[in-house]
C-alpha positions in Angstrom: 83.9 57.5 139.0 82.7 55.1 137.3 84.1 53.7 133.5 81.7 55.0 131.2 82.1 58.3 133.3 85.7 58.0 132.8 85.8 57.4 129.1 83.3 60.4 128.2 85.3 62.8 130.5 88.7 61.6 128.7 87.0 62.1 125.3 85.9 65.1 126.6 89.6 66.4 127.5 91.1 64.8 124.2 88.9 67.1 122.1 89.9 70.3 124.4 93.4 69.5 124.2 92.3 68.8 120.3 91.0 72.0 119.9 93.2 74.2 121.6 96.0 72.7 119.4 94.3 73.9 116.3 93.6 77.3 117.7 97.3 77.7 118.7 98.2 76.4 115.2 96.1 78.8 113.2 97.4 81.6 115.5 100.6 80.7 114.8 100.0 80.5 111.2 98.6 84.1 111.6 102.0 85.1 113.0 104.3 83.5 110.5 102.1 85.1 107.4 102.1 88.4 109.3 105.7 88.3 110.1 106.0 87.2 106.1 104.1 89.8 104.4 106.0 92.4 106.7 109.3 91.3 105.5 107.9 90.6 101.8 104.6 92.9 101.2 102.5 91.3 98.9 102.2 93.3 95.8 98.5 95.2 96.7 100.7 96.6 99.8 103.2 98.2 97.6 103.1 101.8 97.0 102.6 103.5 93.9 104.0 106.6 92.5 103.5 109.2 89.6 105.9 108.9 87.1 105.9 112.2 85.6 107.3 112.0 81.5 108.6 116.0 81.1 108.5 117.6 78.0 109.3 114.4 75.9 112.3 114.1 77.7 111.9 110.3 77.2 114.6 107.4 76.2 114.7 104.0 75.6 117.1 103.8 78.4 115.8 106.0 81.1 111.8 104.2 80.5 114.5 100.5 81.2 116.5 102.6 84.2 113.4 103.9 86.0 111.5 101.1 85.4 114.5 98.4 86.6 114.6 100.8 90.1 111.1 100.9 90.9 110.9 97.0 90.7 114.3 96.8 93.1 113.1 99.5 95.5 110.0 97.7 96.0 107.2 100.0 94.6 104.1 98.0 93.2 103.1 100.6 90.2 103.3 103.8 88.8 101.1 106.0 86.8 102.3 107.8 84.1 101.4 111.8 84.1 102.7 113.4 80.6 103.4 117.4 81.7 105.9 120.0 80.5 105.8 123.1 82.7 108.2 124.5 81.2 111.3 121.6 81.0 113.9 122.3 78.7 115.6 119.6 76.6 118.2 117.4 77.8 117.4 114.8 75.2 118.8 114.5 71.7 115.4 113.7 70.5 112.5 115.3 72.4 109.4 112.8 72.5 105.8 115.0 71.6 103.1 113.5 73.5 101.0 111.0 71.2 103.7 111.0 68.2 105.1 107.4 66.8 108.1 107.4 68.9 105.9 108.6 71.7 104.1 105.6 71.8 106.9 102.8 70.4 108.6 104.3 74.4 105.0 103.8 76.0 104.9 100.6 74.2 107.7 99.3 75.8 107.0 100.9 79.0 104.1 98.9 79.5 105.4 95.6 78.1 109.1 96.0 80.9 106.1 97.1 83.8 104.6 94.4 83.1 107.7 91.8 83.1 108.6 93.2 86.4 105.2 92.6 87.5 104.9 96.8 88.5 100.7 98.1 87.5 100.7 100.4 85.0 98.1 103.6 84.5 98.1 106.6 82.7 96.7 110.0 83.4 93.8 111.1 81.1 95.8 113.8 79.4 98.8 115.1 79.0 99.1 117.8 82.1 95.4 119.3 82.5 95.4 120.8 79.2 92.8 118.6 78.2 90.6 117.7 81.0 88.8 121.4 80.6 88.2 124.9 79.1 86.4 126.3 76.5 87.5 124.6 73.3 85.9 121.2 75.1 82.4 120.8 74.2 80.6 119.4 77.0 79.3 116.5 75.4 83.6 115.4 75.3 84.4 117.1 78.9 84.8 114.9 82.0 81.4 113.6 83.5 79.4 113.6 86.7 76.6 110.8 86.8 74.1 112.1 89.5 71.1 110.3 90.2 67.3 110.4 92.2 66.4 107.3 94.4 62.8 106.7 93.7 61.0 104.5 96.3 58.4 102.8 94.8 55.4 100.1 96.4 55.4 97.2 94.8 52.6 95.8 92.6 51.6 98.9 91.7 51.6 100.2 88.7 53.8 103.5 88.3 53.3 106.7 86.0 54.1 109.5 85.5 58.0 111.9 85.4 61.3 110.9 87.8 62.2 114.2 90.3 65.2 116.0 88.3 68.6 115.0 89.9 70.8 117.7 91.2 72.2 120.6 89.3 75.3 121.6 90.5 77.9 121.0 87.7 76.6 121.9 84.7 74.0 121.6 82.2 72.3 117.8 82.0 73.2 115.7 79.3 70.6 112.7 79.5 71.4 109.0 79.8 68.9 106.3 79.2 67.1 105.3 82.2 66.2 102.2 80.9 68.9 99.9 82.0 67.9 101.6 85.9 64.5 100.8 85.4 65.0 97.4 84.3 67.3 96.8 87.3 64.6 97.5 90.0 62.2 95.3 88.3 65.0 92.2 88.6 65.5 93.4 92.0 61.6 93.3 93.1 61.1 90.2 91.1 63.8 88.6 93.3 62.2 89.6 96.5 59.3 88.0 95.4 57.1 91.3 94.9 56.2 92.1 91.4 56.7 95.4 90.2 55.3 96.6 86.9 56.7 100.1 85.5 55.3 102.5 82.7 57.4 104.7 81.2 58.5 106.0 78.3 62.2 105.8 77.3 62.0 108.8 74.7 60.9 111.2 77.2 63.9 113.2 78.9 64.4 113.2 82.6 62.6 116.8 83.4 
């Protein structure tokens, strides 16, 4: 073999060797942050829970108690859920959802969650008792946005009504279509194929 032969081959073999180090050391990294986040999950691992608040049977000190346990236990969050079903009192001073003193204890729910680094959500409601029936006018009832994909050539001009979307929940209550609109134009502009669109934005979906 001769010496320039000899050099490339050993260049050749130092890079191999080279390489398979740094494959063996990212592995091994792999393993030690494995093994780590097994022994200490990282926070988005953690499990939340519901923390239910019964019948204003709220304190200070059970919010601090509860809130001190979840952080030890290893949880990562809770979200609040304000029911009564029925709980008697086994408070002195029974909380009513959305009073002063309801909210001075959510208050400082919040700011001790968020000391002990546990997320912190809330239910829309207290219990279900708001989230539907027939004193809640549509127009303030929870919302379903449904929409009709529209596939459209571009460089041409386009006229004329969108398809109604589907009909399965309840009566419509119209959104501007505007802001839609305006997005597919960005979007065609960016692939280089201009699309012009007439419409007018006072005209219900039919």
């Amino acid at each position: 073999m001769q010496m320039s032969e000899m050099v490339i081959a050993t260049i050749f073999l130092t890079i191999a060797l080279y390489v398979s180090q740094a494959h063996l050391a990212i592995a091994q990294s792999s393993v030690d942050q494995l093994q780590h986040d097994f022994i200490s999950p990282p926070n988005a691992a953690k499990p939340r829970v519901w923390w239910h608040w019964m019948n204003g049977n709220i304190t200070q000190k059970g919010i601090q108690l509860d809130l001190d346990w979840m952080s030890r236990v290893g949880l990562g969050g809770v979200q609040t859920f304000d029911a009564a079903y029925n709980t008697p009192q086994i408070v002195d001073q029974r909380l009513v959802f959305m009073s002063a003193p309801w909210e001075s204890a959510f208050r400082s729910a919040v700011t001790l969650a968020d000391e002990l680094g546990l997320e912190f959500a809330i239910a829309g409601s207290p219990g279900w008792s708001e989230s539907g029936g027939p004193w809640v006018k549509p127009e303030q009832g929870m919302k379903k946005l449904v929409w009709i994909e529209l596939r459209v050539t571009g460089g041409v001009r386009l006229t004329g009504k969108l398809p109604r979307p589907p009909a399965n929940v309840g009566p419509f209550q119209d959104i501007s279509v505007l802001r839609g609109l305006v997005s597919f134009a960005v979007l065609s502009q960016s692939r280089r194929s201009p699309l012009s669109i007439a419409m007018s934005p006072s005209s219900p979906i039919p």
